[in-house]
GUMI-575416 format. One record per residue (C-alpha): residue in three letters; x, y, z. Coordinates in Angstrom, 2 decimals. Example, Ala and Ser with C-alpha at 12.3 -4.5 7.8 and 13.67 -1.06 7.14 Angstrom:
residues 2
{'ala'; {12.30; -4.50; 7.80}},
{'ser'; {13.67; -1.06; 7.14}},
This chain:
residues 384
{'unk'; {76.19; 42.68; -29.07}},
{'unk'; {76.28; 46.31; -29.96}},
{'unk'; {73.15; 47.82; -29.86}},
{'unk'; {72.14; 49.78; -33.61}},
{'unk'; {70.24; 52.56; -31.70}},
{'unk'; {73.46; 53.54; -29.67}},
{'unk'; {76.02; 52.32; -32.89}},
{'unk'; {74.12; 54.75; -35.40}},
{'unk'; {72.80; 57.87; -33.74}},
{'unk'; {73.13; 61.07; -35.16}},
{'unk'; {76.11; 63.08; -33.96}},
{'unk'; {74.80; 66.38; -35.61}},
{'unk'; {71.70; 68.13; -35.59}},
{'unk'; {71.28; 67.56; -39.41}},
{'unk'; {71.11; 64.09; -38.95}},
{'unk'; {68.04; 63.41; -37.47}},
{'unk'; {65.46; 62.12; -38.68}},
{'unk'; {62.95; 64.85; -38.27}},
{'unk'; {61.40; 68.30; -39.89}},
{'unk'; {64.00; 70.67; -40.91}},
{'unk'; {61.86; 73.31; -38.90}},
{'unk'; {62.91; 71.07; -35.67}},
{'unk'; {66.10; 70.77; -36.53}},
{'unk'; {66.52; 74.64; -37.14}},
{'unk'; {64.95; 75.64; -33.95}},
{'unk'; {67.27; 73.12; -31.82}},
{'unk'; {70.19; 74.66; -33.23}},
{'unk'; {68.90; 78.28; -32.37}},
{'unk'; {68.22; 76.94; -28.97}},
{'unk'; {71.26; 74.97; -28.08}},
{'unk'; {73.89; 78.10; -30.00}},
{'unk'; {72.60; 80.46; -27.42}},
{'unk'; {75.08; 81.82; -24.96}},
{'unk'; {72.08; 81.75; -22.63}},
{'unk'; {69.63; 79.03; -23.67}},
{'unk'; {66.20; 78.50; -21.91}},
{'unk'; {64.83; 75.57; -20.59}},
{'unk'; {63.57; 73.01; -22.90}},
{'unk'; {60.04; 71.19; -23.50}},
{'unk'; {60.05; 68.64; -26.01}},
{'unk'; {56.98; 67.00; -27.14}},
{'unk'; {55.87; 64.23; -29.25}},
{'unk'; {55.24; 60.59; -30.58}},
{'unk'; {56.90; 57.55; -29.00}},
{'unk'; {60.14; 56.92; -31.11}},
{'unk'; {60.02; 60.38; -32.90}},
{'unk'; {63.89; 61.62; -31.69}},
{'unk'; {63.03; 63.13; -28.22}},
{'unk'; {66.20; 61.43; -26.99}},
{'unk'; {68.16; 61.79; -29.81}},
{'unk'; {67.91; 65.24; -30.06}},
{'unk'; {68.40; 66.12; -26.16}},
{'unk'; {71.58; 64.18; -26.26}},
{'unk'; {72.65; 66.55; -28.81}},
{'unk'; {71.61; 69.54; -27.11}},
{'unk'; {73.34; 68.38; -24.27}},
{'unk'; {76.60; 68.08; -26.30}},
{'unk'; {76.07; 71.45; -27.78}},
{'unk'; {75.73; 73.39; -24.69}},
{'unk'; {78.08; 71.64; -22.41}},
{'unk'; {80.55; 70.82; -24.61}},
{'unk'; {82.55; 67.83; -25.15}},
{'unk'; {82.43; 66.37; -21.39}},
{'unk'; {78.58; 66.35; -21.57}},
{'unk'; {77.74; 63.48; -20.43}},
{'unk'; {79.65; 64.09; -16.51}},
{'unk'; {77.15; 66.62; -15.95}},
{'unk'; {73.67; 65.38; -17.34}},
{'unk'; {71.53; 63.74; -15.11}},
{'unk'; {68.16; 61.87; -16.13}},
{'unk'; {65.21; 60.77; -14.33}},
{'unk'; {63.09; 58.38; -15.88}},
{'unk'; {59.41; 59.84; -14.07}},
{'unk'; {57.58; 57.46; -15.61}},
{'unk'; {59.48; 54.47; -13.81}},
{'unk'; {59.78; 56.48; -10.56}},
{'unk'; {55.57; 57.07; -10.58}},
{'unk'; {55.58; 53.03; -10.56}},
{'unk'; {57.51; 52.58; -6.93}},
{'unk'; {56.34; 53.59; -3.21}},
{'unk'; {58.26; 56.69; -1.69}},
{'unk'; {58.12; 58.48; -5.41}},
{'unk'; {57.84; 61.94; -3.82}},
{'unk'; {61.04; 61.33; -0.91}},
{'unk'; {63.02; 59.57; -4.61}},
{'unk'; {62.21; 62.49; -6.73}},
{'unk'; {63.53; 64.23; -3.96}},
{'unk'; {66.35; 62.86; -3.30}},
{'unk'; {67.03; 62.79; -7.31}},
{'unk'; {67.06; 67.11; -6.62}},
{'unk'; {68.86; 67.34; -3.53}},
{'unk'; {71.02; 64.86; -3.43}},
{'unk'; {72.30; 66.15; 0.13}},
{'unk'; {69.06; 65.51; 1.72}},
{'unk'; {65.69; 67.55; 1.96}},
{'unk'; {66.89; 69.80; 4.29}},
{'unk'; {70.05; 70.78; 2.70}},
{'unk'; {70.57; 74.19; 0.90}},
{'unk'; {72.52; 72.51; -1.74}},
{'unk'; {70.78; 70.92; -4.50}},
{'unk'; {71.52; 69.65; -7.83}},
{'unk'; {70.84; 72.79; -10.41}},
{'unk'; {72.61; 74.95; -7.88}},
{'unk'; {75.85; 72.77; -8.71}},
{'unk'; {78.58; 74.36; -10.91}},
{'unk'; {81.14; 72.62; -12.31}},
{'unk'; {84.73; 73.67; -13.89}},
{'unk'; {83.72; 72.39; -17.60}},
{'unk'; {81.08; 75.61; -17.75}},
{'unk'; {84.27; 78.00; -17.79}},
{'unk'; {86.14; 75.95; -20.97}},
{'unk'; {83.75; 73.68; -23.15}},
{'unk'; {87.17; 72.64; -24.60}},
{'unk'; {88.69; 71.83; -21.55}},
{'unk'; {87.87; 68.09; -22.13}},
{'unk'; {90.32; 65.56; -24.52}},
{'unk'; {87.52; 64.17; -26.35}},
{'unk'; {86.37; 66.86; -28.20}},
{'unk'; {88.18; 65.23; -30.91}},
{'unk'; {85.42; 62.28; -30.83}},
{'unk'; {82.60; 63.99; -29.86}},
{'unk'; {82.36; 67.05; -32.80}},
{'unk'; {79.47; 69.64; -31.64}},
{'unk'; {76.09; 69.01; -33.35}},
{'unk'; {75.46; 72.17; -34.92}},
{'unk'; {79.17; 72.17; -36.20}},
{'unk'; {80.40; 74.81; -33.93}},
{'unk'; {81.14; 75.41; -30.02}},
{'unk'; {78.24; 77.50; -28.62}},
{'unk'; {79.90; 80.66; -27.14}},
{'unk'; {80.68; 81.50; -23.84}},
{'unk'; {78.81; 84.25; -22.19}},
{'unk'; {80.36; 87.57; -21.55}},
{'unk'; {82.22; 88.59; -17.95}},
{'unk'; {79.29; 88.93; -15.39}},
{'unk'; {76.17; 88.78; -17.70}},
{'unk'; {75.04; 85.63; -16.73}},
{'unk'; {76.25; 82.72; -15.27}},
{'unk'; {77.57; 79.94; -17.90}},
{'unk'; {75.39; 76.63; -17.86}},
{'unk'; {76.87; 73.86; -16.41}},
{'unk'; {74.44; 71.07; -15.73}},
{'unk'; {71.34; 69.70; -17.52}},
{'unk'; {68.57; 67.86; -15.41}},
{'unk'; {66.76; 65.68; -18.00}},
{'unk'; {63.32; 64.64; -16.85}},
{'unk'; {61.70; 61.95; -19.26}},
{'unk'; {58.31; 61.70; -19.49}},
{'unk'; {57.84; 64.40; -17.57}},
{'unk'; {54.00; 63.89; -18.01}},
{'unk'; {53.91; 61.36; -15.24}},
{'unk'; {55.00; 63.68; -12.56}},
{'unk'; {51.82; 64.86; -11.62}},
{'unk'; {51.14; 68.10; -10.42}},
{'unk'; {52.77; 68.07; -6.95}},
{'unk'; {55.89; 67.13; -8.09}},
{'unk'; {55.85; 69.42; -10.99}},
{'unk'; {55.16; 72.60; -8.43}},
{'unk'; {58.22; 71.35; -6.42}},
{'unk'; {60.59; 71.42; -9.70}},
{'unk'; {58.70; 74.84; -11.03}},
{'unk'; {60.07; 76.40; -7.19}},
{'unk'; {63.31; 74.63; -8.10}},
{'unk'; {63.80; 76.46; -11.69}},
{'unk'; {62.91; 79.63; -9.82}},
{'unk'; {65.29; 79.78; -7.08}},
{'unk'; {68.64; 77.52; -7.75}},
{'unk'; {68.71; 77.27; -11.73}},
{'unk'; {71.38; 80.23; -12.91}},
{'unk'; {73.81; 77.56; -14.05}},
{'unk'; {71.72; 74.57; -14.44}},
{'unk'; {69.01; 73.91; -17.03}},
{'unk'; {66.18; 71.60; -17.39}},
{'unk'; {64.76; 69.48; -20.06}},
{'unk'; {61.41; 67.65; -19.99}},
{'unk'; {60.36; 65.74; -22.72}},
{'unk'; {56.63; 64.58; -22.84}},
{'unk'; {53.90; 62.49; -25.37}},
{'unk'; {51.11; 64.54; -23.66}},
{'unk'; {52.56; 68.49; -23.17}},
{'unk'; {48.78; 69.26; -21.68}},
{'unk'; {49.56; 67.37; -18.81}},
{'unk'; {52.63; 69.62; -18.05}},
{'unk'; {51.34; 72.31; -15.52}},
{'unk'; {51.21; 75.85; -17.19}},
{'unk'; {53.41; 77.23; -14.54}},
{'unk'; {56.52; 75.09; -15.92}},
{'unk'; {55.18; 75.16; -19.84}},
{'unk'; {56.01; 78.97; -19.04}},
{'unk'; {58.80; 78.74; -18.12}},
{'unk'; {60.74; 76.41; -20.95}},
{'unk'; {60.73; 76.74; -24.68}},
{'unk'; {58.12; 74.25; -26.34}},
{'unk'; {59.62; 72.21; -29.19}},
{'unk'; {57.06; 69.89; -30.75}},
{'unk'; {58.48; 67.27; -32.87}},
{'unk'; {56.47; 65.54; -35.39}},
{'unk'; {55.37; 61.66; -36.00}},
{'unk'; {57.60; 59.95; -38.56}},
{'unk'; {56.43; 58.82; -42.32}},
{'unk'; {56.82; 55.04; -43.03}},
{'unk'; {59.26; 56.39; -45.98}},
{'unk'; {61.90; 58.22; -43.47}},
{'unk'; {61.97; 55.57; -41.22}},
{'unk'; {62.67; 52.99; -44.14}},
{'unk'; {65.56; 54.98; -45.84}},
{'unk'; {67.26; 55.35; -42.10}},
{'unk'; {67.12; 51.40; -41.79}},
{'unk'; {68.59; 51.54; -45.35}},
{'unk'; {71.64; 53.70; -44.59}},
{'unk'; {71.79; 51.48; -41.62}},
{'unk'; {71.71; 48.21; -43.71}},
{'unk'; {74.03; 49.52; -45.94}},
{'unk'; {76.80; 50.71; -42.93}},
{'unk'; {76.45; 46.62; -41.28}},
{'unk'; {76.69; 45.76; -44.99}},
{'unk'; {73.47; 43.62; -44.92}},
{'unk'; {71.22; 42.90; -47.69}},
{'unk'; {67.68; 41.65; -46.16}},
{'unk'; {64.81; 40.84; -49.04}},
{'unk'; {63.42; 42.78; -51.11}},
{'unk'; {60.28; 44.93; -48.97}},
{'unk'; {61.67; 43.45; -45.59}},
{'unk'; {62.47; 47.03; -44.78}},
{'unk'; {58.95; 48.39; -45.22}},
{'unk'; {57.60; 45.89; -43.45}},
{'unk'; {59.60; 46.70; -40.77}},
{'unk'; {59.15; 50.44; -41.09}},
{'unk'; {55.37; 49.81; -41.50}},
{'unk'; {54.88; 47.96; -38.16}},
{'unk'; {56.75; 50.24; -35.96}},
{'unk'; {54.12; 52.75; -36.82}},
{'unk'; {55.89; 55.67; -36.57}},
{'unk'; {58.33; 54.52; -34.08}},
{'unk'; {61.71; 54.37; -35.47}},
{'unk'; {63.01; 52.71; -32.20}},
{'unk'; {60.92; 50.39; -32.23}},
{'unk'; {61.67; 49.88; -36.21}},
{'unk'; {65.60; 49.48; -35.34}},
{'unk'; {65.11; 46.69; -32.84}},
{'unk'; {62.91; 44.77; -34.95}},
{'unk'; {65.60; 45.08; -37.46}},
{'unk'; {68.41; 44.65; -35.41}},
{'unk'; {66.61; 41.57; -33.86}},
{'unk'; {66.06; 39.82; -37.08}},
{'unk'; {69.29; 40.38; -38.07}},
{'unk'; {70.97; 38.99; -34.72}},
{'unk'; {68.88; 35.82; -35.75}},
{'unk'; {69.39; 35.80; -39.36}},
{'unk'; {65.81; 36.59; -40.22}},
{'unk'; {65.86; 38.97; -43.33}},
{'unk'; {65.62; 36.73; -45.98}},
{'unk'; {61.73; 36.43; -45.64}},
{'unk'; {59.14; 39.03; -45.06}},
{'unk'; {57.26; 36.17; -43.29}},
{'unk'; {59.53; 36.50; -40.47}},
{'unk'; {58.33; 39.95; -39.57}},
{'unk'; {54.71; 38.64; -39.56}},
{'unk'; {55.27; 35.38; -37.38}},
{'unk'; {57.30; 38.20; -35.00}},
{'unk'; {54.25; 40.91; -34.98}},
{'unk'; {51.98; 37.85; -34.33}},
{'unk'; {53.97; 36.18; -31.49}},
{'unk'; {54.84; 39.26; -29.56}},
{'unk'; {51.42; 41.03; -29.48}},
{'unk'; {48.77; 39.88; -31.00}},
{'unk'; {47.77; 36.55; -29.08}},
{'unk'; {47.98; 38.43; -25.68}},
{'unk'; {45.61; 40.99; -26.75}},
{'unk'; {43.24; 39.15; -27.96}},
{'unk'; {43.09; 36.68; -24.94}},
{'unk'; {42.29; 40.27; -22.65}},
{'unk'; {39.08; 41.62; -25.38}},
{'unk'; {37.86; 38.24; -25.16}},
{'unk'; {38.40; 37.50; -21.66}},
{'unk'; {36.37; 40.80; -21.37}},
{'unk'; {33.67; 40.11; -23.59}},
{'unk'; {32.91; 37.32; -22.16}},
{'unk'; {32.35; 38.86; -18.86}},
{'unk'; {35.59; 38.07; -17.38}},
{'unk'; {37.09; 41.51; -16.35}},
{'unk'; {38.07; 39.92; -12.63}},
{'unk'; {38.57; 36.27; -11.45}},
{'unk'; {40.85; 35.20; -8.65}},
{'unk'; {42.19; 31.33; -8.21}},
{'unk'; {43.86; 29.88; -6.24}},
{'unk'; {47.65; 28.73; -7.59}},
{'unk'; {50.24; 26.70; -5.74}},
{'unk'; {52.88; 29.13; -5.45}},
{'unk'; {56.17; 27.76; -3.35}},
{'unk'; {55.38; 26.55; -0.47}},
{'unk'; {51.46; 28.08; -0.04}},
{'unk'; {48.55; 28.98; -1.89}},
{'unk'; {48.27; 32.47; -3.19}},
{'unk'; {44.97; 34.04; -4.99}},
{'unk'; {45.85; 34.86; -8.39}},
{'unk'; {44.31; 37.81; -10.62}},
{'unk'; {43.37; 36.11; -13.45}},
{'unk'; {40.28; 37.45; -16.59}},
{'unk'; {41.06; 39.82; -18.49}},
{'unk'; {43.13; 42.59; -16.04}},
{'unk'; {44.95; 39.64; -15.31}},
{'unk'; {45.88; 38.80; -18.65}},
{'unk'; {46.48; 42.63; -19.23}},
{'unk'; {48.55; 42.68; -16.56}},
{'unk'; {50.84; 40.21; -17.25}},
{'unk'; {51.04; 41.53; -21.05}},
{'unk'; {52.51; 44.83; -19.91}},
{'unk'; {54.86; 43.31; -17.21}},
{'unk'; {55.99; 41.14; -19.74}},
{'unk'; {56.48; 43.90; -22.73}},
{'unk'; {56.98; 46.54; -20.34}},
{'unk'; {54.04; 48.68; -21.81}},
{'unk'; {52.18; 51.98; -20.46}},
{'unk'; {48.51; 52.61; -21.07}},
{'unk'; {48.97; 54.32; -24.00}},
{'unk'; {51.20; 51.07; -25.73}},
{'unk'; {48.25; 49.24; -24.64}},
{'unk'; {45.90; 51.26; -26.16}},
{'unk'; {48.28; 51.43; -29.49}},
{'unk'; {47.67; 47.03; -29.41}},
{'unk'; {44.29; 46.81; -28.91}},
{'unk'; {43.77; 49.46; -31.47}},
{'unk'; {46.18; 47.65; -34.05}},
{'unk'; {44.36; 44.36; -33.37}},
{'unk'; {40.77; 45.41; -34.00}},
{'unk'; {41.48; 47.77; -37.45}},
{'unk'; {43.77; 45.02; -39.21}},
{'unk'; {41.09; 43.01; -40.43}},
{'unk'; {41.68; 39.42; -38.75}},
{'unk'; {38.65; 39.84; -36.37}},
{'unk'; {34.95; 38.40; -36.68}},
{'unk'; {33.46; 40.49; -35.00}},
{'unk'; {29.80; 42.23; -36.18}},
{'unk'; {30.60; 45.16; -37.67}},
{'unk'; {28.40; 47.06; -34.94}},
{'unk'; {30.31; 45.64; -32.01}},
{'unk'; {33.41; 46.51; -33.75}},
{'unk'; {32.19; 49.96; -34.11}},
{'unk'; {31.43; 49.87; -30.42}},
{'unk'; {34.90; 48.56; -29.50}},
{'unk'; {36.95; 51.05; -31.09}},
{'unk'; {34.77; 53.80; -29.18}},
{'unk'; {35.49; 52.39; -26.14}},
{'unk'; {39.08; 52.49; -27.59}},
{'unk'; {39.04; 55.82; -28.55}},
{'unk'; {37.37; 57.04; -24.96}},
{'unk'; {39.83; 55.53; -23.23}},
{'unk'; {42.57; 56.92; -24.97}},
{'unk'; {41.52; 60.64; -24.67}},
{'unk'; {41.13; 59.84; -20.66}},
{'unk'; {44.68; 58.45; -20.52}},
{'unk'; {45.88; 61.94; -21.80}},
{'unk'; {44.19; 63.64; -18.77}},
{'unk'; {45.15; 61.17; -16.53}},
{'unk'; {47.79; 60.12; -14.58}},
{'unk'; {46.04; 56.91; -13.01}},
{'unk'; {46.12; 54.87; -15.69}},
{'unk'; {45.59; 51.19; -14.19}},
{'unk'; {41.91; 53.07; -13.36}},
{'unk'; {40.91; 54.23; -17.39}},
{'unk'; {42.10; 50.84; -18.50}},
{'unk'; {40.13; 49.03; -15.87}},
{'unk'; {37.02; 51.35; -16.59}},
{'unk'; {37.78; 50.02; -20.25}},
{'unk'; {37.49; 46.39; -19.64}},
{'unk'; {34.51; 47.05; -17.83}},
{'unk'; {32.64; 48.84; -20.90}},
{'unk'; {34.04; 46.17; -23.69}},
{'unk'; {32.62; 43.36; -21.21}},
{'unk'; {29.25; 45.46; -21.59}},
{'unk'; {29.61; 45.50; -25.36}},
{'unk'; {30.08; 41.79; -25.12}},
{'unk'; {26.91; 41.51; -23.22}},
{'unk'; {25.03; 43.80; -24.99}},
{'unk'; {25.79; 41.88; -29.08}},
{'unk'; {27.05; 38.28; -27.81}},
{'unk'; {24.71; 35.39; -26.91}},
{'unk'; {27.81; 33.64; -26.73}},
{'unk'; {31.43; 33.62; -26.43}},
{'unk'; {33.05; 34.77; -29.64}},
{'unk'; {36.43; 33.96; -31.13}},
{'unk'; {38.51; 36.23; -32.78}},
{'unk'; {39.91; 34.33; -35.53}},
């Protein structure tokens, strides 16, 4: 099955779906003969990597994608080794080698033409960015694409600020980020800051229109704005859902997106808040597990933890859930331990921004909403 986010992406820089100041400031960036490193910031499912893709094209030409490399830092902060990986990631000749990636040239910076696909791959601002004049400066080459390049933390981001400094002439670096306070000022410096803005339910619905219309589909009347209104702003997110439904012949019933909301999300977060209002922030049992008995995190960080294994979520999707499930209105809870709840919600969200341990802030979390339970409940309460 083709994937819709891949199938329908924008192949110039007027199609995305964002502010026509963004769009004009990529172009300006990416027609440079000499463009800067790039910072862009914003929203989860806003067009970060829709619109370095196109940059990419733009100032490598055709054969782009031979000489971009990504690293996902948000996946790499999650393993053991993550300094000796990023490493290796930038030097791919070992730490003691002189040679490291954005010192690489390669023949495609001396003819953005020289590839046989430009025919299939037309450049996003609707021209080839020109070349830069005999012994100015050297042509770019290579991209290094660091994704969420909040979760690097500040050693690592030091080691790639020496990196920009010393063996960059050729190569260029793009970090995108949700959080561009977290970037060290020493790189922020250093790049050009392009902040790109949340998206309106009403964009994201006429995109999944023009995409209904192209698979020649023609789902219920409001199925689309449901969809566009529970990705909140996420138009990945919102072309999943609708690709999912689709795949399962699901669009003939706005009920569908409700049962989907409510069997993906909502029942796991509202076993954690009431796991944690009832007091239960840690419990370990013991579970047969093979052949031996293994002590199993259970409450409500077990609960949480198995929620974002399962959905693959950060703190801040977490934070996005438990928000969602306390303001749409299918809670009993007093209206003064509601209050209390989404303060604790809000807290932790503003620590998460600052932080790059983020197992500790939701812990801490837990830990206060199991206070609030204490401090209004007698006894357990349901959520209904």
């Amino acid at each position: 099955m083709t994937v819709w986010l891949e199938q329908h992406k924008p192949e110039l820089f007027d199609e995305l779906l964002t502010s026509t100041q963004v769009i004009d400031a990529l172009k300006q960036l990416a027609l440079q003969a000499n463009p800067p490193h790039l910072l862009l910031s914003g929203p989860s499912g806003c067009g970060k990597t829709a619109a370095l893709h196109l940059v990419c094209r733009q100032v490598l030409g055709p054969s782009w994608r031979a000489t971009t490399h990504v690293l996902q830092a948000r996946d790499l902060d999650k393993t053991s080794g993550a300094m000796a990986k990023f490493e290796a990631f930038l030097r791919p000749e070992g730490a003691g080698s002189e040679d490291t990636l954005a010192g690489r040239t390669s023949l495609d910076a001396f003819d953005h033409n020289i590839s046989a696909s430009a025919g299939r791959s037309p450049p996003p601002a609707g021209e080839e960015s020109p070349a830069p004049s005999s012994g100015s400066f050297a042509a770019v080459s290579r991209i290094i694409i660091i994704e969420d390049a909040d979760y690097l933390g500040h050693a690592r981001q030091s080691y790639l600020r020496r990196m920009m400094e010393e063996s960059s002439r050729s190569a260029r670096f793009i970090f995108t980020t949700h959080t561009p306070s977290r970037i060290i000022e020493a790189l922020r410096s250093r790049t050009q800051h392009v902040r790109m803005p949340s998206l309106t339910r009403i964009m994201i619905e006429q995109r999944l229109e023009s995409i209904a219309h192209a698979e020649e589909l023609r789902p219920a009347q409001g199925v689309l704005g449901d969809i566009a209104h529970v990705a909140s702003g996420n138009l990945r997110k919102a072309i999943f859902t609708f690709q999912l439904l689709a795949f399962r012949d699901l669009l003939d019933d706005r009920k569908n997106i409700q049962l989907l909301m409510a069997n993906s999300s909502r029942r796991e977060v509202q076993v954690v808040l009431e796991e944690a209002l009832r007091g239960r922030v840690h419990e370990w049992k013991w579970e047969r597990q093979g052949e031996k008995n293994t002590r199993v995190l259970k409450g409500a960080m077990g609960a949480l933890d198995h929620m974002m294994a399962t959905h693959d979520l950060d703190g801040r999707s977490v934070i996005d859930r438990l928000h969602h499930f306390l303001v749409a209105g299918r809670t009993h809870y007093p209206d003064a331990m509601l209050a209390d709840l989404l303060e604790a919600v809000s807290g932790c969200d503003t620590k998460l921004q600052r932080s790059a341990q983020e197992r500790i802030q939701l812990e801490e979390l837990l830990h206060r909403v199991s206070e609030i339970g204490h401090r209004h409940l007698r006894t357990p309460t349901q959520a209904s």
